[in-house]
C-alpha positions as CSV (number, residue, x, y, z in Angstrom):
1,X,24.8,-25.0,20.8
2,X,23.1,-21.7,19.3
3,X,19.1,-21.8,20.5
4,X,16.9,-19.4,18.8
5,X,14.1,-17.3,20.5
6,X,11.6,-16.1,18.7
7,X,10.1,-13.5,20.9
8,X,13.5,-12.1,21.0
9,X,15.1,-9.4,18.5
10,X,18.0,-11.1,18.2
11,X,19.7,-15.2,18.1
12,X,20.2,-15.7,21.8
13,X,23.8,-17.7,22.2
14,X,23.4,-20.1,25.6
15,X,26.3,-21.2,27.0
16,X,29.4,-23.1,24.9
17,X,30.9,-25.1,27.9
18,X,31.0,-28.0,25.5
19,X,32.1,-25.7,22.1
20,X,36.0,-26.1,21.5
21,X,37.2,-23.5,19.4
22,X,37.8,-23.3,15.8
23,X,39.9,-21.0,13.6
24,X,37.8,-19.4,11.4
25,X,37.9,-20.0,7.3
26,X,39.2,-17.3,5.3
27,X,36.6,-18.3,2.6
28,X,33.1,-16.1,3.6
29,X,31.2,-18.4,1.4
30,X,32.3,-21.4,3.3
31,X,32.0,-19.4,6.5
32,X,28.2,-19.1,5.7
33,X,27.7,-22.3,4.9
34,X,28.5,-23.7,8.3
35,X,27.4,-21.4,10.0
36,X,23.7,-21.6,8.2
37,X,24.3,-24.8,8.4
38,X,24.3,-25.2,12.4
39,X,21.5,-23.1,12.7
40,X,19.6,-25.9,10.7
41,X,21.0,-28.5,12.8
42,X,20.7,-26.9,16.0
43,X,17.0,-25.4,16.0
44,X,14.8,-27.6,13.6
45,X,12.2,-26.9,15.8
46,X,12.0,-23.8,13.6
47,X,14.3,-24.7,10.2
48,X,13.0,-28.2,9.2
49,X,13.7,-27.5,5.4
50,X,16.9,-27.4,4.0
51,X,17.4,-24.5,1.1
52,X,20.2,-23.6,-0.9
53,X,22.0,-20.6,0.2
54,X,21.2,-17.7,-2.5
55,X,23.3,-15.0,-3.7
56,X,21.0,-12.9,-6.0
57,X,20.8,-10.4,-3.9
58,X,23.9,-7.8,-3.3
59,X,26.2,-8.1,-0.5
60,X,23.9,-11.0,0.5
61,X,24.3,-14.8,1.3
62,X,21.5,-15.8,2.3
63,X,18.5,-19.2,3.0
64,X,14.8,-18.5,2.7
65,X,12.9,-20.9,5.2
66,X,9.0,-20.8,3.9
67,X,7.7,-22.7,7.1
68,X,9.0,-19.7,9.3
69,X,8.8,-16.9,6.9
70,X,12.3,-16.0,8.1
71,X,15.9,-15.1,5.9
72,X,18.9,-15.7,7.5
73,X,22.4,-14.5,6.2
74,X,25.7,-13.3,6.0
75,X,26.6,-9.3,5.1
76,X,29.5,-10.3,2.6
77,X,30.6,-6.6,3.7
78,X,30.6,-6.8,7.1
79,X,31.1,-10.1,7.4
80,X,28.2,-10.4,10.0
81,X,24.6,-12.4,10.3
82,X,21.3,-11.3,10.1
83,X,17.2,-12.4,10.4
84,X,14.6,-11.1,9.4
85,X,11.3,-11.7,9.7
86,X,8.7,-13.0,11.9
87,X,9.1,-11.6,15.3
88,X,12.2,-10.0,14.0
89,X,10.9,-8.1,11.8
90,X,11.8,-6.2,8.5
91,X,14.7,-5.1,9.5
92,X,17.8,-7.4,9.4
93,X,18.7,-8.3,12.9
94,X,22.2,-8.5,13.8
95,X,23.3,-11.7,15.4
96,X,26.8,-11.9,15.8
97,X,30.1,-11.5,13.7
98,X,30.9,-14.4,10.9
99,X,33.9,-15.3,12.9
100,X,32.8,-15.2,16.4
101,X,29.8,-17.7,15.4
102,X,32.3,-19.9,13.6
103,X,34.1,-20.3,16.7
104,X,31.5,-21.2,18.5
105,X,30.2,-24.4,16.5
106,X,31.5,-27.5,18.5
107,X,33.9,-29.5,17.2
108,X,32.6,-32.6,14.7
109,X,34.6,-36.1,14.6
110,X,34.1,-39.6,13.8
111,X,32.2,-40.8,16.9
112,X,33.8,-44.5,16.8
113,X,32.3,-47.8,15.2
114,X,29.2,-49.3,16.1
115,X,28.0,-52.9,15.5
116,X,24.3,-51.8,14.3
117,X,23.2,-55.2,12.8
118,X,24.1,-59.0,13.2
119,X,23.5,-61.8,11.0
120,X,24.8,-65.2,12.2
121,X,23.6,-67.2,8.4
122,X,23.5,-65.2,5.5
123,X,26.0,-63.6,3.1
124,X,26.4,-59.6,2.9
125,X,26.9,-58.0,-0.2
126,X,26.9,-54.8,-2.5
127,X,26.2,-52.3,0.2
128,X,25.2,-48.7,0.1
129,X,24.3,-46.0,2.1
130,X,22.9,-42.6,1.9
131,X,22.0,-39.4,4.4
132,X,20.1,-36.8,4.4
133,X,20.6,-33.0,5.8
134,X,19.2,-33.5,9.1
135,X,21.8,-36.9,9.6
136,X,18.7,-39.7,8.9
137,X,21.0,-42.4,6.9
138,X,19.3,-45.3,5.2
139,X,21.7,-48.6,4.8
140,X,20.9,-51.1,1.6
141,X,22.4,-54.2,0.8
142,X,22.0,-58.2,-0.6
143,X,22.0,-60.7,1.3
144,X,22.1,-64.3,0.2
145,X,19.3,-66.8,1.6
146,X,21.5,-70.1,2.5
147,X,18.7,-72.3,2.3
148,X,17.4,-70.9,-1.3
149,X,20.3,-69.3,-2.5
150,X,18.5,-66.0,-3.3
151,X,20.0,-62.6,-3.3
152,X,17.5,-60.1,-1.7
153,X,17.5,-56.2,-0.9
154,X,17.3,-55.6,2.9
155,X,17.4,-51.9,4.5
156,X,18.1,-50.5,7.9
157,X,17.1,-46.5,8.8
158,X,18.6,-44.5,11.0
159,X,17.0,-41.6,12.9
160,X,19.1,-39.1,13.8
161,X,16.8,-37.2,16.6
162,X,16.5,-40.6,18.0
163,X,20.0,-41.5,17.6
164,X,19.1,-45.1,16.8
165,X,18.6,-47.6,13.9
166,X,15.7,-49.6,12.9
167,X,16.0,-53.2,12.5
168,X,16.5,-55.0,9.0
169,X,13.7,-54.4,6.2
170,X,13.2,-56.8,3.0
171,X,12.5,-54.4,0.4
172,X,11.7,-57.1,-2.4
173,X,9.7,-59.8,-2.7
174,X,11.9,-62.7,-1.4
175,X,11.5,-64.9,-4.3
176,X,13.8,-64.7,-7.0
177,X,17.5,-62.7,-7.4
178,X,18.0,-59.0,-7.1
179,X,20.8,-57.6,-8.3
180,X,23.1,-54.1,-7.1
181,X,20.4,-51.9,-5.0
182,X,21.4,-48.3,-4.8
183,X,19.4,-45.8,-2.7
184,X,19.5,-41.9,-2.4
185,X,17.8,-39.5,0.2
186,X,16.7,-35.7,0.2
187,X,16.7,-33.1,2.9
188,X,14.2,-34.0,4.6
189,X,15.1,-37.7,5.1
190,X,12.9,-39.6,2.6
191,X,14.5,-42.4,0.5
192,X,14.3,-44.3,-2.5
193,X,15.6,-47.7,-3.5
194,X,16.2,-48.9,-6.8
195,X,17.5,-52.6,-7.7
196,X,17.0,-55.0,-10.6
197,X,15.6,-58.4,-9.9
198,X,14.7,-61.5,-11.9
199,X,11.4,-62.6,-12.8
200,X,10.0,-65.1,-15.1
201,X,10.1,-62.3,-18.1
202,X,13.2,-61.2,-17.2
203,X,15.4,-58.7,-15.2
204,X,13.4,-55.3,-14.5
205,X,13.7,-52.7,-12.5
206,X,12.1,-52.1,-9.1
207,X,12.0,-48.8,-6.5
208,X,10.7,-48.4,-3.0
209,X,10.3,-45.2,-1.4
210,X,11.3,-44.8,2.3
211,X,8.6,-41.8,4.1
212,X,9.9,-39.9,7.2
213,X,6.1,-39.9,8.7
214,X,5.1,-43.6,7.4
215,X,8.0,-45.8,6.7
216,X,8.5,-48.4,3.7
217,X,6.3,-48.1,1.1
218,X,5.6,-51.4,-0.8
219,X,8.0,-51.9,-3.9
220,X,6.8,-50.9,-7.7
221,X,7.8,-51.9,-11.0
222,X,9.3,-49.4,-12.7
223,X,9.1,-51.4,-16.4
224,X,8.6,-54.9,-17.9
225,X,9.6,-55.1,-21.1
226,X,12.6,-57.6,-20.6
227,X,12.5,-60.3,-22.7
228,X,14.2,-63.8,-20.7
229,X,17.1,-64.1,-23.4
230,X,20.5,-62.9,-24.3
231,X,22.1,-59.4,-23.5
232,X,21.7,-57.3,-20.5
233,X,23.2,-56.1,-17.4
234,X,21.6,-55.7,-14.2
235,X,22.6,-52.5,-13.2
236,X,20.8,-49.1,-12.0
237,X,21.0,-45.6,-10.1
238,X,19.7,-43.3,-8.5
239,X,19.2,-40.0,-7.4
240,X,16.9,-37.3,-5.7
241,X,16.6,-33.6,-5.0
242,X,15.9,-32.2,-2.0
243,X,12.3,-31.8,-2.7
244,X,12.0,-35.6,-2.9
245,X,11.7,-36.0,-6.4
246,X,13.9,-39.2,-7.7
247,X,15.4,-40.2,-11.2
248,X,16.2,-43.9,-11.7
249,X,18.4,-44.9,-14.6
250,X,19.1,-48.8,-15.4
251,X,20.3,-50.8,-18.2
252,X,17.1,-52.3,-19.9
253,X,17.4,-55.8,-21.8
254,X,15.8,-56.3,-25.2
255,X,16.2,-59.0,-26.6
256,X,20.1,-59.3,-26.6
257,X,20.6,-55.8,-26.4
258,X,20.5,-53.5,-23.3
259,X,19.9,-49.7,-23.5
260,X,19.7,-47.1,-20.8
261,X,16.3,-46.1,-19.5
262,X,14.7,-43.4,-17.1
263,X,11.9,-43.2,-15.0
264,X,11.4,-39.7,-12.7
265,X,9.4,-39.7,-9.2
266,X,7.7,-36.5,-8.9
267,X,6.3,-35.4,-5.1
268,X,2.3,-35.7,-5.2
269,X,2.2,-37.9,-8.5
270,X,4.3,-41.1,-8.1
271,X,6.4,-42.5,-10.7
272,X,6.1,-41.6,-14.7
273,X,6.8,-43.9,-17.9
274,X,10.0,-45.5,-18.3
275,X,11.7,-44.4,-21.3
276,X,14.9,-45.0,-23.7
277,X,17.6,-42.2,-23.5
278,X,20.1,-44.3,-25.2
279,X,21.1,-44.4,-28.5
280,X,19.6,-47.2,-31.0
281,X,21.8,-47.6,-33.7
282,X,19.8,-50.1,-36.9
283,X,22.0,-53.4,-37.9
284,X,23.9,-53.4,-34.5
285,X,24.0,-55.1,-31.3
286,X,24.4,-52.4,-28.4
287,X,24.8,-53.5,-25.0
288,X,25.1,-49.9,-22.8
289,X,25.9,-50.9,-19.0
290,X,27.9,-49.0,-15.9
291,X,24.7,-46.5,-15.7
292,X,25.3,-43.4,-13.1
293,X,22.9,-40.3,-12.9
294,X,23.1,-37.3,-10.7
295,X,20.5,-35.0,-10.1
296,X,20.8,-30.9,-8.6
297,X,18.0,-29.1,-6.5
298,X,16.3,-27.3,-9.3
299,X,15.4,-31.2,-10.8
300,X,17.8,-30.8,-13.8
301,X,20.0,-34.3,-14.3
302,X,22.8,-35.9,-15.9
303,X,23.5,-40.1,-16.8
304,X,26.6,-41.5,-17.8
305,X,27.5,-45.0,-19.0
306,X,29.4,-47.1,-20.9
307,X,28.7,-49.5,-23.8
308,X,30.4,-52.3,-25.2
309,X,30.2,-50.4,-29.0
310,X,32.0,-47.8,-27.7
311,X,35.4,-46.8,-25.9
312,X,33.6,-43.6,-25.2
313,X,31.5,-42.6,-22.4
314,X,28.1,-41.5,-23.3
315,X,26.3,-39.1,-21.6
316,X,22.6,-37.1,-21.4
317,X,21.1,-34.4,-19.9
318,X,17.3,-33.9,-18.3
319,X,15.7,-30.9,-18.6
320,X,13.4,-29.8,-15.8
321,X,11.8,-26.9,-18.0
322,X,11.0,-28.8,-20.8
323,X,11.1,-32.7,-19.0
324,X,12.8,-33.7,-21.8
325,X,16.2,-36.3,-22.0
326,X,18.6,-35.3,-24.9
327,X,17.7,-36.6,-28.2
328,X,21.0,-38.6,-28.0
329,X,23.5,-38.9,-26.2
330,X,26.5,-37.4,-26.5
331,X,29.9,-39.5,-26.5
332,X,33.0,-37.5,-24.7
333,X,36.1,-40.1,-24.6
334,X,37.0,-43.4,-23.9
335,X,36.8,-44.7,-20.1
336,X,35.3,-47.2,-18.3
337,X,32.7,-47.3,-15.2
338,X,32.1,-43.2,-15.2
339,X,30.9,-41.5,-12.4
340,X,29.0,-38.4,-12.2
341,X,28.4,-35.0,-9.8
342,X,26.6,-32.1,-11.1
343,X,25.6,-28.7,-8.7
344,X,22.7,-26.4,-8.3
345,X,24.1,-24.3,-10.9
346,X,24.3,-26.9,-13.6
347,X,28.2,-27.2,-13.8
348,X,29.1,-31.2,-14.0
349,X,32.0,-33.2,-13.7
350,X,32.6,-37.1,-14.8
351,X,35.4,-38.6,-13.9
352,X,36.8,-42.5,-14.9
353,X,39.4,-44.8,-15.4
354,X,40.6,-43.7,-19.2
355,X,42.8,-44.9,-21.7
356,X,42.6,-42.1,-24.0
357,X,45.5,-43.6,-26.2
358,X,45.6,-47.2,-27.5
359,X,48.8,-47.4,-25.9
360,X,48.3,-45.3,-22.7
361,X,47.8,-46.5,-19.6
362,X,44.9,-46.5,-17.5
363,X,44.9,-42.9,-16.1
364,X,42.5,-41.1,-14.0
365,X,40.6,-38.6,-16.4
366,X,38.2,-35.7,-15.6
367,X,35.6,-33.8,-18.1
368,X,33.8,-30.8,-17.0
369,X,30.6,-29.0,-17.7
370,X,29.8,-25.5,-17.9
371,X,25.8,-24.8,-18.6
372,X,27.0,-21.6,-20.8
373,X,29.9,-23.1,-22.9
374,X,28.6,-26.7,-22.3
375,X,31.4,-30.0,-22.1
376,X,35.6,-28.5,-22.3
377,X,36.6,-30.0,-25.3
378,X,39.7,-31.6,-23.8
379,X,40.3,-33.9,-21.0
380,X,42.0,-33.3,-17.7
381,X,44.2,-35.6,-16.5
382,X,44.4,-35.6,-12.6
383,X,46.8,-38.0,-11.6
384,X,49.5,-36.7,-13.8
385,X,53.1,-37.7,-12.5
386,X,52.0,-41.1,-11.5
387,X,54.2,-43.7,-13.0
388,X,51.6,-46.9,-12.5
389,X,48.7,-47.4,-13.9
390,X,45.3,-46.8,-11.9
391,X,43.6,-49.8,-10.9
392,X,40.7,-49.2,-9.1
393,X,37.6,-47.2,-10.0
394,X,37.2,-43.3,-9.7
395,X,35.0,-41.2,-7.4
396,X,33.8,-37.9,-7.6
397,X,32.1,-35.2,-5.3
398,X,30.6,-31.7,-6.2
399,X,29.0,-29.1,-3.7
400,X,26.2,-26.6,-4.5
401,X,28.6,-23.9,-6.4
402,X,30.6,-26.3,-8.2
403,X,33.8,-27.2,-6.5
404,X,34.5,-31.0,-6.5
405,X,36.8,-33.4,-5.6
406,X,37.6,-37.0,-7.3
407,X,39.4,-39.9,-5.5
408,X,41.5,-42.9,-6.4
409,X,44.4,-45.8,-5.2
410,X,47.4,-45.9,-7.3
411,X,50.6,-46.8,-6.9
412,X,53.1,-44.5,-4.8
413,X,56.8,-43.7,-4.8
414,X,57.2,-46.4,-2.5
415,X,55.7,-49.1,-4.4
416,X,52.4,-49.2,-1.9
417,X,48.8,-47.9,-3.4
418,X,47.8,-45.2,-1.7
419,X,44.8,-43.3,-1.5
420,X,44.8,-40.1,-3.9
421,X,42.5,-37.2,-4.5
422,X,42.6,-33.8,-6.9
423,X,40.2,-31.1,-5.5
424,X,38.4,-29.1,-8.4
425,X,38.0,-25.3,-7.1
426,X,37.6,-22.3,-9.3
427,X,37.3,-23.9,-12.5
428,X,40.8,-25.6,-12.0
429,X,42.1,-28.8,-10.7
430,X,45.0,-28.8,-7.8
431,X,47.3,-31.5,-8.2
432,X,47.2,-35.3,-6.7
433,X,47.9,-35.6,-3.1
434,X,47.7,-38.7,-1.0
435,X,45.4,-38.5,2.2
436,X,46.4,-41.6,4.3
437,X,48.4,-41.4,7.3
438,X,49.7,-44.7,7.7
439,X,52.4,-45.4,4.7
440,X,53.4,-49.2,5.7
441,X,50.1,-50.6,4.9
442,X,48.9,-50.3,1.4
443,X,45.3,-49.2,0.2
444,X,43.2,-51.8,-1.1
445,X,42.8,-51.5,-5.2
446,X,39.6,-50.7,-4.9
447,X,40.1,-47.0,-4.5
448,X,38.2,-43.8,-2.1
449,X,35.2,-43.0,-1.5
450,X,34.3,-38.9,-1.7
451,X,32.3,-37.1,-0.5
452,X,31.7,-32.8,0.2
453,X,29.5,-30.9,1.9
454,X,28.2,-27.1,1.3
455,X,31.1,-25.2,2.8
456,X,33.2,-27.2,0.7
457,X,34.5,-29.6,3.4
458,X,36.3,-33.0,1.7
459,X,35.7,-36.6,3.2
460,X,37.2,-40.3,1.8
461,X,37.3,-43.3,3.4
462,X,39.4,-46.5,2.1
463,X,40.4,-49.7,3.8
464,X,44.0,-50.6,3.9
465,X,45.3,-54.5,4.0
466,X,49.0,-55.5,5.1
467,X,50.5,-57.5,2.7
468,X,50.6,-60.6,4.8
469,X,46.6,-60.7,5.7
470,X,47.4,-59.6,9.6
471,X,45.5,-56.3,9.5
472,X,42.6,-55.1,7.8
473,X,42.0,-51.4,8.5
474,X,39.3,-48.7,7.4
475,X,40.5,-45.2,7.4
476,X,39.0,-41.9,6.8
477,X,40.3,-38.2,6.1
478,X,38.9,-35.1,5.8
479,X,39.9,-31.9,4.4
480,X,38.7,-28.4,6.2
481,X,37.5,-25.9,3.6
482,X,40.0,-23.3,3.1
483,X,43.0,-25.5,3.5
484,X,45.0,-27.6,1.6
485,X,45.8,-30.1,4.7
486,X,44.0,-34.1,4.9
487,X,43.9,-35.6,8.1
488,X,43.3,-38.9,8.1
489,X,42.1,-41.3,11.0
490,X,40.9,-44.6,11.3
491,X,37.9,-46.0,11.5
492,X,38.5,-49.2,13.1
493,X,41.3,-51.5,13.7
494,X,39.7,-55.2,13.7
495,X,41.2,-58.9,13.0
496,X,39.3,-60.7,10.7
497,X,37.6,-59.8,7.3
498,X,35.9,-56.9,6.1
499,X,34.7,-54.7,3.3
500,X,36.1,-51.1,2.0
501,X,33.5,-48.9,3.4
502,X,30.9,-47.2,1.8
503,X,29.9,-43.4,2.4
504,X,27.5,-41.0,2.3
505,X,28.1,-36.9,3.1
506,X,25.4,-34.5,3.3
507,X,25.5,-30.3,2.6
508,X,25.2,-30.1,6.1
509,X,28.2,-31.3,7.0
510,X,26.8,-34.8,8.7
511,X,28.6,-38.1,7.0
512,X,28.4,-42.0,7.6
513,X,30.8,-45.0,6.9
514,X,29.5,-47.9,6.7
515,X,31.0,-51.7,6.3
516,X,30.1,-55.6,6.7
517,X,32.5,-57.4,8.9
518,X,32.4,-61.4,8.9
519,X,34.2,-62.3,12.4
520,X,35.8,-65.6,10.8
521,X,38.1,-66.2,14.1
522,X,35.1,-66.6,16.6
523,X,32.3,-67.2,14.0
524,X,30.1,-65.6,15.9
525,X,27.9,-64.4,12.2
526,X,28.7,-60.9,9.8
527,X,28.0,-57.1,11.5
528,X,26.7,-54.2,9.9
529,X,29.3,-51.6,11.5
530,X,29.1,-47.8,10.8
531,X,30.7,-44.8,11.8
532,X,28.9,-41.4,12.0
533,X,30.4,-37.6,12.0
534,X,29.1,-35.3,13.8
């Protein structure tokens, strides 16, 4: 791997007996992000923050790191990188050509399933992961007391330094149902954990905040205003910059209506006031559930979600500059379950399962936002051609600049589902292309995940079932930056029963699959089993 001196003038490259080569991108942007990107992962001895790489400045790409007082970056004209400062100085420093480093960043692959957690009683459900830039990953999930029957939030952390996972951590109280925890990380490997749970009022929504230096913090209220009757769903999201700020979003019952609220963690102040950013229409019963929110790294955000009044999805924007919501939400078309990916530069996408004519069916359908011309006043279709309906739900990715990339099942020409995904670049969608490798089994109707990471690199990962129940099988692809070309690879052959996986990708380029497999033929208990890249 690259090591950095410091008493040097230049990056001093040790020996690559363990680097296998890679051609090198033809994209200089995505070039730079790797590149940047391994000097992060490789040294953060001396990089422990994670910037965004900056272009403000003529031919230059380039990352500020405050706790060195050192740039580093790409000569867009030279293709070539450079430091500066510290003991090098304030004069860019050459280090090495774009390609040459390129080549010489070792080869990342899925380094095969691992059993991380066993539970011999209990029932797994809703699982989640997220990861952070320097490869922590934090695992949530419910699991069902047998003795009570109570659904709690339990979490596992993983340190990537360490190269090892903590044992399990109950999150809530213990006592009475939680319902759907999600959880979300920022650069530095801080999490937070938002579920809804029942209490004698109601269902309201609850955090906890995972601390690199000091571990679980103990679980807040975020609002109790739920009243114990009629209407609600218990559903939430979340989402965090990589300064550790976090915006929850949940659907919050009153009375027998449900509306979306927020509530925004800010670094050195701790959580704000809950508040509406729904829409309250007088003389009618509203019910708003299926909430999403995504958040960039200058703190602005974006929620989605559906309502029963409404075919359309309805969406809102948050204002850093002003820490305002929207006055109302705005409605942009009919779908169901939306999801939602926004970059640094304010561009957004929202994809969902549509049917934009009475009629229609279900198809997969895309809006996009631009921060100067705001939402495109038509819809994209991306699976056009298909002749099936979609069934399953829709996922969407988007790095820093605004590229993207949603994924699906849907029917093929064959009559299997297979695993599809359109890649957003330029301001344009590409055309639907199935990623999976093996065409005899079909893809589960539950669809892809998706995920990218800064140099525009493409991950999903689906489980496929044969039609007579003899193999279960969780696969993953990924698509290189640059190329048009999905190679897919599984996860994990097993006999038994598992769960689609789940997964998480960070800018740097590290991702996690994660899955819950019951081993029904031996009943030796259910396994937390994930898969890391690196």
């Amino acid at each position: 791997m690259i090591k950095i001196n410091k008493t040097s003038g230049a990056w001093i490259c040790g020996a690559f007996l363990t680097c296998n080569f890679n051609s090198a991108f033809a994209d200089v942007v995505s070039d730079t992000e790797r590149v940047l990107n391994w000097l992060e992962m490789s040294n953060p001895q001396i990089f422990s923050s994670h910037p965004t790489t900056q272009a403000s400045i003529e031919p230059w790409l380039f990352r500020y790191y405050p706790e060195a007082g050192i740039y580093t970056g790409v000569n867009k004209n030279d293709k070539a990188a450079y430091v500066i400062g510290d003991s090098w100085g304030s004069t860019p420093a050459l280090i090495d050509s774009l390609s040459n480093l390129v080549n010489q960043i070792p080869k990342e692959k899925w380094r095969g399933a691992e059993p991380i957690f066993q539970q011999t009683a209990q029932f797994f459900d809703n699982l989640e992961v997220a990861i952070s830039a320097n490869g922590d990953a934090v695992a949530v999930w419910l699991e069902t007391d047998s003795d009570f029957s109570i659904n709690s939030v339990w979490a596992v952390h993983y340190n990537a330094t360490a190269d090892t996972w903590s044992g399990p951590t109950l999150l809530d109280s213990g006592t009475q149902n939680a319902y759907e925890p999600k959880v979300a990380m920022d650069a530095n490997g801080n999490a937070t954990v938002v579920w809804m749970q029942q209490l004698e009022s109601g269902i309201d929504a609850w955090a906890a905040r995972f601390q690199v230096n000091s571990g679980w913090e103990t679980a807040v209220m975020l609002e109790n205003k739920n009243s114990s009757d009629g209407g609600g769903f218990p559903q939430s999201d979340v989402a965090m910059d990589n300064m550790g700020n976090a915006i929850v979003i949940w659907s919050q019952r009153i009375g027998v209506q449900s509306f979306i609220h927020a509530n925004r963690y800010v670094i050195g102040q701790g959580w704000g006031s809950a508040k509406s950013i729904d829409l309250d229409i007088p003389d009618q019963v509203d019910a708003s559930f299926n909430p999403k929110v995504a958040v960039n790294n200058n703190g602005d955000a974006i929620a989605v979600w559906s309502s029963i009044n409404t075919p359309n999805i309805r969406v809102s924007h948050y204002r850093l500059d002003s820490n305002t919501w929207d006055s109302s939400p705005r409605e942009l078309g009919p779908g169901v379950q939306p999801e939602i990916a926004i970059s640094d530069n304010g561009s957004a996408i929202v994809v969902a399962p549509a049917r934009i004519n009475l009629a229609d069916p279900l198809q997969v359908a895309a809006w996009h936002y631009n921060p100067i011309n705001g939402w495109d006043p038509a819809v994209r279709i991306l699976d056009q051609g298909r002749v099936a309906e979609t069934k399953s739900f829709v996922r969407v990715a988007m790095d820093a600049r605004g590229d993207a990339v949603a994924s699906w099942s849907q029917l093929d020409s064959s009559g299997l589902v297979s695993a599809f995904t359109n890649y957003f670049q330029n301001g344009q969608w590409e055309t639907p292309t199935i990623i999976e490798a093996n065409n005899t089994v079909g893809v589960t109707k539950q669809g892809a995940e998706v995920g990218l990471d800064s140099s525009g690199r493409a991950f999903a990962v689906w489980r496929q079932e044969a039609q007579d129940g003899s193999l279960q099988d969780n696969w993953a692809s990924v698509r290189q930056a640059g190329t048009n070309q999905w190679n897919a690879s599984s996860l994990e052959t097993v006999r038994g029963s598992i769960t689609e996986p789940r997964l998480a990708v960070s800018s740097t380029g590290r991702a996690i699959a994660v899955w819950l497999h019951s081993d029904e033929k031996s009943d030796t208990g259910r396994y937390l089993v994930a898969n890391l890249f690196k």
